[in-house]
C-alpha positions as CSV (number, residue, x, y, z in Angstrom):
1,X,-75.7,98.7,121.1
2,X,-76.8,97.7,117.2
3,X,-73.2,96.5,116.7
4,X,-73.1,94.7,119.9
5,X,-77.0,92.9,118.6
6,X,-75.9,92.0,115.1
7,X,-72.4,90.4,116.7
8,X,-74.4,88.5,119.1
9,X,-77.0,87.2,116.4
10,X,-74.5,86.1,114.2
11,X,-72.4,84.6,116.7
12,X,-73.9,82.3,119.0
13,X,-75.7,80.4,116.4
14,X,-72.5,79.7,114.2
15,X,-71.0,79.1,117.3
16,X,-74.1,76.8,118.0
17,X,-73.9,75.4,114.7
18,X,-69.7,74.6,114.9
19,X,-70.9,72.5,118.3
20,X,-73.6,71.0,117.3
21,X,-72.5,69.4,113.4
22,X,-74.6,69.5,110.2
23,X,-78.8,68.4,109.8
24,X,-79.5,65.0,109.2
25,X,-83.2,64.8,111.0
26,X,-85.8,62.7,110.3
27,X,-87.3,65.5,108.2
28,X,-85.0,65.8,106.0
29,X,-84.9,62.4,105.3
30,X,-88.6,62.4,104.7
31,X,-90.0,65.3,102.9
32,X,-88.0,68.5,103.1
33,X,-85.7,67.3,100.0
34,X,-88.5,65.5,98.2
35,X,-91.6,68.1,98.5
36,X,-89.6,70.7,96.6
37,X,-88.2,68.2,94.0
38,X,-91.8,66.8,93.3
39,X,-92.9,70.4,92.9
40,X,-90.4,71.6,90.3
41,X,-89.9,68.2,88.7
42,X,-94.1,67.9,88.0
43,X,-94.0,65.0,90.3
44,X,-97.6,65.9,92.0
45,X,-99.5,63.3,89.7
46,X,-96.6,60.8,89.1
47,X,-95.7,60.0,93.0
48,X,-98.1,58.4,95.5
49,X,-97.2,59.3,99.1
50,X,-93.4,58.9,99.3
51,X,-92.8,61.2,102.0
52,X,-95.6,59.9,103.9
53,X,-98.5,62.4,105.0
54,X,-96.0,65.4,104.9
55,X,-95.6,64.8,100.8
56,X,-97.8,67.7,100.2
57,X,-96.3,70.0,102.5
58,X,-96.1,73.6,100.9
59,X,-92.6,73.2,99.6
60,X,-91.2,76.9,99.1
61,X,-89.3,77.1,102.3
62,X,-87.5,74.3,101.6
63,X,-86.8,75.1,97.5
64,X,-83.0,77.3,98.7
65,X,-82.0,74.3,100.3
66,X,-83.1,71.2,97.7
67,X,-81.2,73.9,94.8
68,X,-78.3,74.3,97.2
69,X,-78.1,70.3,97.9
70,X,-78.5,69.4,94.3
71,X,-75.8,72.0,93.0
72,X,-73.7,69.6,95.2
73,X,-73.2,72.5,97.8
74,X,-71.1,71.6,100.9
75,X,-72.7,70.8,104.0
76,X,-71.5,73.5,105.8
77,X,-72.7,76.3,103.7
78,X,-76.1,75.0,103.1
79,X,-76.1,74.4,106.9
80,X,-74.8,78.2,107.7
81,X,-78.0,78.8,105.0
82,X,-79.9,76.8,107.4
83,X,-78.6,79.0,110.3
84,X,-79.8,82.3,109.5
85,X,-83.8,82.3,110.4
86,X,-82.2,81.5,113.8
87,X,-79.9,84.7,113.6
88,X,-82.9,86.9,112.7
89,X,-85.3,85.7,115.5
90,X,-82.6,86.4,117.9
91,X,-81.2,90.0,116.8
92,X,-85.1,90.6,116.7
93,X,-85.5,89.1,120.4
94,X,-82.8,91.6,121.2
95,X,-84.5,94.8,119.8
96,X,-87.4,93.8,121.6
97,X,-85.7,94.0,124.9
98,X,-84.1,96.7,124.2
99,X,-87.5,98.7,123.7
100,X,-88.9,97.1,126.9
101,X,-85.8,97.0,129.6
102,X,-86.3,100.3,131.8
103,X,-82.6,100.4,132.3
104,X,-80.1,101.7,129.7
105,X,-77.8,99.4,127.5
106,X,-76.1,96.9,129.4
107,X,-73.6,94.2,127.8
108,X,-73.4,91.9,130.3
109,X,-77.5,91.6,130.5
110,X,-77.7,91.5,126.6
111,X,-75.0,88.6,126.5
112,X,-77.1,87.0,129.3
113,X,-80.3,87.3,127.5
114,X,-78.9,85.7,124.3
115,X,-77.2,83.2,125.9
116,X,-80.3,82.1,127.8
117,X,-82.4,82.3,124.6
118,X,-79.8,80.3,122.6
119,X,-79.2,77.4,125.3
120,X,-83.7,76.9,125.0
121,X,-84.3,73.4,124.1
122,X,-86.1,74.5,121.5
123,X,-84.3,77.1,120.0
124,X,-80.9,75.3,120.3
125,X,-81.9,72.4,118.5
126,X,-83.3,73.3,115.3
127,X,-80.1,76.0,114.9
128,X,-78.7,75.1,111.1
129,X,-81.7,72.9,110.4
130,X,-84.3,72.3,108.1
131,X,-87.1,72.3,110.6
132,X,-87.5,75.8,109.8
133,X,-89.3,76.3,112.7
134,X,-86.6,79.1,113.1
135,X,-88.6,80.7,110.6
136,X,-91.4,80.6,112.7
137,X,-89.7,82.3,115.2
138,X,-88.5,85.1,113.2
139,X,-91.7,85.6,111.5
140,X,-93.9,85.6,114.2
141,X,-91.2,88.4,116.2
142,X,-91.0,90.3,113.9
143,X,-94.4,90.7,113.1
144,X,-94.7,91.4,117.0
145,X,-91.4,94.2,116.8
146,X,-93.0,96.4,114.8
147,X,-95.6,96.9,116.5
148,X,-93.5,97.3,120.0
149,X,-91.2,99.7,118.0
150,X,-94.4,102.0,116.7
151,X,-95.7,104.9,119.5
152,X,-98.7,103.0,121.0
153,X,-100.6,106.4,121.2
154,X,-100.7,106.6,117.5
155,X,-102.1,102.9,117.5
156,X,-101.6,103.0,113.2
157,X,-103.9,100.6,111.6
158,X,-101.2,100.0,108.7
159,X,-99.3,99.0,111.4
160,X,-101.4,96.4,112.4
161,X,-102.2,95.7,108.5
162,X,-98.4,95.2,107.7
163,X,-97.4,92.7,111.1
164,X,-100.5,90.7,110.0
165,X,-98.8,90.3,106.6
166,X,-95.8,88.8,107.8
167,X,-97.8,86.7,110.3
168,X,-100.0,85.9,107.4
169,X,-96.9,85.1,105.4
170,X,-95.2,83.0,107.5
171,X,-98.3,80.7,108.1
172,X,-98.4,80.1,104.7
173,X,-95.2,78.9,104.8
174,X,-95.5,76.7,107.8
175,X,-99.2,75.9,109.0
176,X,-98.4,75.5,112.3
177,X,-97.8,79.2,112.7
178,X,-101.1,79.8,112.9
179,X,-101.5,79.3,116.4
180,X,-99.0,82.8,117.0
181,X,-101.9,84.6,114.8
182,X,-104.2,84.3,117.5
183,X,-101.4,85.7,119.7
184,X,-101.1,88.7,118.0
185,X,-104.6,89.1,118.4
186,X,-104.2,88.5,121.8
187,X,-101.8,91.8,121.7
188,X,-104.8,93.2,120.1
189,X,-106.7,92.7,122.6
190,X,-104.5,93.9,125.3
191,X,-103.4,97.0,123.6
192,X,-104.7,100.2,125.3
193,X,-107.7,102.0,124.5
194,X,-110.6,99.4,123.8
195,X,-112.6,101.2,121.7
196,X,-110.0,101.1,119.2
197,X,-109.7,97.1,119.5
198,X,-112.3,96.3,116.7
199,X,-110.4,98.1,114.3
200,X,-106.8,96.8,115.2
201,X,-108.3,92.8,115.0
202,X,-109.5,93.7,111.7
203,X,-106.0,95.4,110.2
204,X,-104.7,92.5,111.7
205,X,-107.3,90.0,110.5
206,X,-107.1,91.8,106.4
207,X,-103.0,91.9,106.6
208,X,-103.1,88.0,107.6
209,X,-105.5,87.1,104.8
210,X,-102.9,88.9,102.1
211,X,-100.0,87.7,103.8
212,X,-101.5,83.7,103.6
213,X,-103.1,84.7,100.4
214,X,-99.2,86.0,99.0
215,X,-97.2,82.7,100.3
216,X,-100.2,80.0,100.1
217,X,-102.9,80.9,97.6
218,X,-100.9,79.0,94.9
219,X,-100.7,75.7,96.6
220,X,-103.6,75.7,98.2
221,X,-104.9,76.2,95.0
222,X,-103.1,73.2,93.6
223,X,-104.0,71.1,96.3
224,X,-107.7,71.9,95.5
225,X,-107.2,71.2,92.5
226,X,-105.9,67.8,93.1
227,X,-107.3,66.4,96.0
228,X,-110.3,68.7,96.5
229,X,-108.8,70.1,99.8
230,X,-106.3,72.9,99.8
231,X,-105.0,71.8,102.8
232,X,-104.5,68.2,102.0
233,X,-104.2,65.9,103.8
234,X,-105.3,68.2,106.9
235,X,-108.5,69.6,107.7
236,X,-110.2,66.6,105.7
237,X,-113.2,66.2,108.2
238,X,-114.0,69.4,106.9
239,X,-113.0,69.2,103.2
240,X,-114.1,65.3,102.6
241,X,-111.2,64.5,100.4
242,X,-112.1,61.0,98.6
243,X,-108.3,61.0,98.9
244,X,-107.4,60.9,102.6
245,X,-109.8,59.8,105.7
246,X,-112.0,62.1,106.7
247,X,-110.3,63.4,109.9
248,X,-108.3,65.9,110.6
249,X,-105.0,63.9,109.9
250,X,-103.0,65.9,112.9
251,X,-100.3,64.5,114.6
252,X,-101.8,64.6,118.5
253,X,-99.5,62.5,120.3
254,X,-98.9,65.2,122.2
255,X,-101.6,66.7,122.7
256,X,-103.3,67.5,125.8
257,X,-106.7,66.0,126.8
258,X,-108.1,68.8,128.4
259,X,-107.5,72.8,129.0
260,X,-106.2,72.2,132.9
261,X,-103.5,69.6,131.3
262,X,-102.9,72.2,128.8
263,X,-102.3,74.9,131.7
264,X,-100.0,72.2,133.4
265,X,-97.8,72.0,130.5
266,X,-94.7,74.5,131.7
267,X,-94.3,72.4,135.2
268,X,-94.8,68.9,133.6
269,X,-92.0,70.5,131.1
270,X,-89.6,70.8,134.4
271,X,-89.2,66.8,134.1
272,X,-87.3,64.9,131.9
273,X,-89.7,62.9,129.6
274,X,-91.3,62.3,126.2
275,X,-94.7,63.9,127.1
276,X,-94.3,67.0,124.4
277,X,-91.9,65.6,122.4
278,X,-90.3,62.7,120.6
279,X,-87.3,62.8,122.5
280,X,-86.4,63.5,126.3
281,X,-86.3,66.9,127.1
282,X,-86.8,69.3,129.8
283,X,-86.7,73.2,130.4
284,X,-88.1,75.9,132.5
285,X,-88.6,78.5,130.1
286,X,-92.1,78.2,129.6
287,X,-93.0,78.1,133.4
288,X,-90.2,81.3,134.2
289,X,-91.8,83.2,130.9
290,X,-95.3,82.7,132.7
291,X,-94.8,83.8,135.7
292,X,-92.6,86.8,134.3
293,X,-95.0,88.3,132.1
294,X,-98.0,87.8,134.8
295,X,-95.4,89.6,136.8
296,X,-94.9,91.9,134.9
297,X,-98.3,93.0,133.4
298,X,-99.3,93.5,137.1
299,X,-96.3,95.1,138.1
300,X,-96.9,98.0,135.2
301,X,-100.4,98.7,136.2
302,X,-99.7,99.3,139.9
303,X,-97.1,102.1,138.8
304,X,-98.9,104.6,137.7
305,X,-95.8,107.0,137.2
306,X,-94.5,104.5,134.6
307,X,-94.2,105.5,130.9
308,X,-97.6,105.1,129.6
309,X,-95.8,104.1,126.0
310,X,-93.8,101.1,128.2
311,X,-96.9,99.7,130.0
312,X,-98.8,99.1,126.6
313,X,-95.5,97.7,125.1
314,X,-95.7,95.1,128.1
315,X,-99.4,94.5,128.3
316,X,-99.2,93.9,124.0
317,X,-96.3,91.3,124.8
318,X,-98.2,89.8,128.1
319,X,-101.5,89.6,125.8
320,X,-99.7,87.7,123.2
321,X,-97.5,85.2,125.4
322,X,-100.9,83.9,127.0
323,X,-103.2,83.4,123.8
324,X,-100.2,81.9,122.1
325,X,-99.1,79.8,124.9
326,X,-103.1,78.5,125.1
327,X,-103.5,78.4,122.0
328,X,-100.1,75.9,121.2
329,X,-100.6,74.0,124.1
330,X,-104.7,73.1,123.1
331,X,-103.8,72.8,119.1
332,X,-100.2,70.9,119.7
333,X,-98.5,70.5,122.5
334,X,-95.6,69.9,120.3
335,X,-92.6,72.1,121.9
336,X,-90.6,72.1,118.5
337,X,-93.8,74.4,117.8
338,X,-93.2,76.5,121.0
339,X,-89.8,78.3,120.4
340,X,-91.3,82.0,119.5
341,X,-93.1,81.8,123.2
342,X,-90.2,79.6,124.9
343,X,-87.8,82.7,123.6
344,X,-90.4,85.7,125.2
345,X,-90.4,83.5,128.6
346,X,-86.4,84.6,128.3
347,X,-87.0,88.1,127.7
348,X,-90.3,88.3,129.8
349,X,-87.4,86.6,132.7
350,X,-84.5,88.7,132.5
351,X,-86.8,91.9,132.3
352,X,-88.5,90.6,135.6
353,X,-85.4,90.3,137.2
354,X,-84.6,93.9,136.4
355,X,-86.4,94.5,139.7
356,X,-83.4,93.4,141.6
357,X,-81.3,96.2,143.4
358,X,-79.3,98.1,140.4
359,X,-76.1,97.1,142.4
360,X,-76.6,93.3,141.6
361,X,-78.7,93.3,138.6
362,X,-75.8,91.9,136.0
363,X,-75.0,88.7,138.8
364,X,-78.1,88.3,140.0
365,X,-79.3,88.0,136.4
366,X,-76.2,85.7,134.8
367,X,-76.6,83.3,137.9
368,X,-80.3,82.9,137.5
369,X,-80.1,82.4,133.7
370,X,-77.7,80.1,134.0
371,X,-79.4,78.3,136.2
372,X,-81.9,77.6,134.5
373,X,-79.8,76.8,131.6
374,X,-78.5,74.1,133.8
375,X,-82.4,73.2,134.4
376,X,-82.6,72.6,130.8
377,X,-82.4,68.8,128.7
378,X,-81.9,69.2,125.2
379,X,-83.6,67.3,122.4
380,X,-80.9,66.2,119.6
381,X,-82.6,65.9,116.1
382,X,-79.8,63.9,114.4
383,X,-76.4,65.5,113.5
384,X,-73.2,64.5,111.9
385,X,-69.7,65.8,111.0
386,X,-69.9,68.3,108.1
387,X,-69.7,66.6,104.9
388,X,-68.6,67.6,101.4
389,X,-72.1,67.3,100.1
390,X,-75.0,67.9,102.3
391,X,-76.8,65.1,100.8
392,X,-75.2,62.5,97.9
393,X,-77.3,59.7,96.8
394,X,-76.0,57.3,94.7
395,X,-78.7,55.3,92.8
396,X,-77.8,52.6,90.6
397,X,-79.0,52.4,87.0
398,X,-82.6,51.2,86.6
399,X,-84.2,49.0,83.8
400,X,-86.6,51.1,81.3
401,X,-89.8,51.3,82.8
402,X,-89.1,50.8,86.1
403,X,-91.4,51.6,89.1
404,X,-90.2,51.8,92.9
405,X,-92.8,50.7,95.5
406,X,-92.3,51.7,99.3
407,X,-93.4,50.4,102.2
408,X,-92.8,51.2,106.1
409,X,-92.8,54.1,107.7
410,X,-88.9,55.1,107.4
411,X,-88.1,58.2,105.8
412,X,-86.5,57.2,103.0
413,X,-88.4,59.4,100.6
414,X,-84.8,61.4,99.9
415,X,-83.3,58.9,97.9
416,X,-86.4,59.5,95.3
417,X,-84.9,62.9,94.6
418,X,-82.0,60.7,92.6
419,X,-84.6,58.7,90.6
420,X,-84.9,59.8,86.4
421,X,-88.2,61.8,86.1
422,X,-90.4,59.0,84.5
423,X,-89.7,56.6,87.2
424,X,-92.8,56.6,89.7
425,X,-92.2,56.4,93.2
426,X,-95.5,54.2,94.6
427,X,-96.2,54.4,98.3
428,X,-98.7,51.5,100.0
429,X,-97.7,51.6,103.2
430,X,-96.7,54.4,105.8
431,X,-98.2,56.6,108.2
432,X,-100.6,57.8,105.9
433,X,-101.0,54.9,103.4
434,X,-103.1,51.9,104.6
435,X,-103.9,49.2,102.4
436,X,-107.4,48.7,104.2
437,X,-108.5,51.9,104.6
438,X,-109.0,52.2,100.8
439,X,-109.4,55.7,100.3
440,X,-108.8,56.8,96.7
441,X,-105.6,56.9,97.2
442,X,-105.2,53.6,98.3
443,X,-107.1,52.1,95.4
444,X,-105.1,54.7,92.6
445,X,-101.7,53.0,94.5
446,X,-102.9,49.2,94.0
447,X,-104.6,50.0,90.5
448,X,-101.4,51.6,89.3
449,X,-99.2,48.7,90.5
450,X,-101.6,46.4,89.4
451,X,-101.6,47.5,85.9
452,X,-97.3,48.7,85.4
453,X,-95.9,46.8,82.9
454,X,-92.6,47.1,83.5
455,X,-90.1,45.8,86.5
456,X,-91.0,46.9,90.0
457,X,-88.5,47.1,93.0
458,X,-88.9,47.9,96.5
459,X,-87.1,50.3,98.5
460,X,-86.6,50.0,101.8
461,X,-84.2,50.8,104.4
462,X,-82.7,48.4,107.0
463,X,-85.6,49.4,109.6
464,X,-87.8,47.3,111.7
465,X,-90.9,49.1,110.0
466,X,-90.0,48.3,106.9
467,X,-89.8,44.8,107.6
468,X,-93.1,45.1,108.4
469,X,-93.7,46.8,105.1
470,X,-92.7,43.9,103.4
471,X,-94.6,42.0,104.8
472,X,-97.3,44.1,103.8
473,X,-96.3,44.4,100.1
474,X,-96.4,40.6,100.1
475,X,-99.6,40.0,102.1
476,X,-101.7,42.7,101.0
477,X,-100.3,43.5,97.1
478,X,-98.9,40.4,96.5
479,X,-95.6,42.1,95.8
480,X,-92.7,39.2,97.0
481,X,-88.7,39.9,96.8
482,X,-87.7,37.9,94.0
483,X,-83.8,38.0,94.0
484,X,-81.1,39.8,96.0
485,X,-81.4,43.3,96.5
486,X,-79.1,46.1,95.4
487,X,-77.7,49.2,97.4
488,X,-78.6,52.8,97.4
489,X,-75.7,54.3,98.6
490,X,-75.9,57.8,100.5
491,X,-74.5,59.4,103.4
492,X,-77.6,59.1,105.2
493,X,-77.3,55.6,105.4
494,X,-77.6,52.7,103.0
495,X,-80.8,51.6,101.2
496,X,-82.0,48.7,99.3
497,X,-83.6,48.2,96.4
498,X,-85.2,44.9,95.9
499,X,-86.7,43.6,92.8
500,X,-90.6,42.1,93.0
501,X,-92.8,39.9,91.4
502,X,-96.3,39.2,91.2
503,X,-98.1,36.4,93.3
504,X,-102.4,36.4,93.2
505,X,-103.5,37.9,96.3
506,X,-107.2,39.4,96.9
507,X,-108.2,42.9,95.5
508,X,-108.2,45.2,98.2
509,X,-109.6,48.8,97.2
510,X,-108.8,48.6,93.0
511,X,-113.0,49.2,92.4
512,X,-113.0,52.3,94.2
513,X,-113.1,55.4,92.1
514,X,-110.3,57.4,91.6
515,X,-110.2,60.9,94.1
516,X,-109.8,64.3,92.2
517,X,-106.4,64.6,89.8
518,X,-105.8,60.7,89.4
């Protein structure tokens, strides 16, 4: 059965990977190559916004992968890299059903199982990413395996302590993990034997706190240190950052208005649309994962001959699909962010459908799966062939003293990752940088461009946004193109860099004082 796990695991998402080509997201392009470069190359005081709001992302996920890309690694094996959160989450989905299926090993339901979890729209498309919401994924199971694999009887509090670690942990690394926190609490919660519950939340609650503490009490601190808030630019109606509005800077496009649109979410999810993402998609594994694990919950407590051991397993796993679900669809609503509770709706599924007569249990279970694999609508995040380097800029020589401005909202933040260490890369425009909204940041971006000495050039891509950036640079900064431009060649597309010169235009935010660190 191990052997028959780990071949699965490794297998369907290089299989996954071969289809589907190597990362070139939007991400990538924005943040995930420059947040680690600015780290390590002391950029933090240099740059102004380059990658947008996500430049201060906490960057140690992504540090394998800029080290891999700038030893000039090929694509494929930074991608196969890329891959393996994706193998972990599942071989960890698969240990999980095997603790929880009441029938003994099966191939053709465990091929069925990971099948259906690999075809999720979620989990497919960040396979041999950078998204690392993969690592999510495997974070937040495994934090949830061990405590399906301990005997609920003894109810350990070191167990509790260690799976908030790695939930802990894995926050730190991505903040949006949080939200699967308060799903383990939900588990918590729905553990047997309430009197004990105070003491598992707080195991839980002290393991978390080390685990954020271990993966982000270093940049947190930074951040503090230069901005004032250690989550900047989030959080910052709370903090008051000189350096960002004060708001909470969150992406809520997708975010539902109220809790009944946030309980609608898995049927609005069975049409095609943009509602909880930026591209079309549609699946039912949210909806089927819902109605499985209510299902199933109930199912356990109307048995009372069933294993006593089983019944807490489920409840622990019902408690924690529910709070999580709430808790992503009220905080997000992103489904990127939903893949650890979109891959329990395919376990909580195929263990429902265990209740079928023994007889047709393997078809009855491959038809419906696949079914609902034929349900589902992909998202695509941007792929291409495989390349000899996963990412090759080509930057032409600068003059001494140069400075590069940018402005629009394309993520073109990459190409700064080619730039010589004492060359600044000034944001004024993007979807965090307004030139009214003078913040400190705004005026330390106009102050510094006001007073460079040396040449100044614009990079830009060839996107409508950054036309409108332009425009911006001119009306606002005074910033005009003043000869032709010159090409930054990569494979992810061609940039330009334009040369600029000065025209009088009115001072904007420069007599505002400078925010923490500039």
């Amino acid at each position: 059965m191990h052997r028959w796990m780990l071949c699965l695991s490794v297998g369907f998402p290089l299989l996954a990977l071969l289809v589907l080509g190597q990362d070139h997201n939007w991400d990538l392009q924005n943040y995930h190559l420059y947040d680690p470069f600015a780290w390590l190359h002391g950029r933090l005081r240099l740059d102004i916004a380059p990658a947008q709001i996500q430049s201060w992302n906490n960057p140690l996920l992504d540090v394998p992968m800029y080290l891999m890309t700038m030893a000039r690694w090929p694509g494929a094996l930074v991608c196969i890299w890329l891959t393996l959160p994706s193998m972990a989450a599942l071989y960890l989905l698969l240990r999980m059903y095997a603790l929880l299926s009441i029938h003994p090993f099966n191939r053709v339901r465990l091929v069925t199982l990971a099948v259906f979890a690999m075809g999720g729209v979620g989990f497919f498309a960040v396979v041999g990413t950078c998204l690392n919401d993969a690592y999510v994924a495997a974070g937040i199971l495994c934090s949830l395996y061990l405590l399906l694999r301990e005997d609920p009887a003894a109810d350990r509090s070191a167990i509790w302590c260690v799976a908030g670690v790695v939930a802990g942990a894995t926050t730190g690394l991505k903040l949006t993990a949080a939200v699967y926190c308060l799903g383990l609490a939900g588990a918590a919660c729905a553990w047997p034997s309430w009197r004990q519950m105070p003491r598992r939340l707080a195991a839980l609650l002290l393991g978390g706190i080390v685990g954020f503490a271990l993966t982000y009490g270093y940049w947190g601190t930074l951040l503090f240190h230069l901005h004032g808030n250690p989550f900047f630019p989030y959080y910052n109606q709370i903090f008051h950052s000189p350096d960002a509005p004060f708001a909470a800077n969150a992406d809520e496009r997708f975010h539902p208005p109220s809790l009944l649109d946030a309980l609608l979410v898995p049927l609005r999810l069975l049409e095609k649309s943009q509602r909880y993402s930026e591209m079309n998609l549609r699946d039912p594994r949210l909806l089927l994962g819902c109605i499985a694990w209510v299902a199933l919950s109930w199912r356990a407590h109307r048995n009372p001959h069933r294993d006593r051991a089983h019944i807490a397993r489920l409840q622990a796993v019902a408690g924690f699909f529910v709070v999580a679900f709430l808790a992503w669809s009220l905080q997000f609503g992103i489904y990127r962010y939903a893949i650890p509770v979109e891959m329990l709706g395919c376990l909580g599924f195929v263990l429902l459908l265990e209740w079928l007569p023994t007889r047709r249990l393997e078809s009855g279970t491959l038809i419906a799966c696949l079914l609902a694999i034929g349900m589902s609508f992909p998202a695509s995040w941007g792929r291409s062939h495989f390349e000899a380097a996963f990412v090759d800029v080509r930057m032409p020589s600068l003059p001494r003293d140069s400075m590069i401005v940018l402005s629009g909202e394309s993520p073109i933040a990459y190409a700064v990752t080619a730039l010589p260490d004492d060359v600044a890369a000034i944001s004024i425009e993007n979807n965090f940088m307004h030139p009214t909204s003078c913040t400190a940041l705004t005026a330390a971006a106009e102050r510094r461009i006001a007073t460079h000495v040396g040449p100044l050039w614009l990079m830009r891509s060839n996107g409508p946004t950054d036309d409108s950036g332009q425009l911006s640079a001119q009306r606002d900064y005074g910033l005009v193109v003043s000869a032709p431009c010159r090409q930054v060649a990569s494979n992810l597309g061609v940039l330009s860099l334009c040369p600029l010169r000065r025209d009088p235009r009115p001072v904007l935010c420069a007599t505002r004082a400078p925010g923490p660190g500039r």
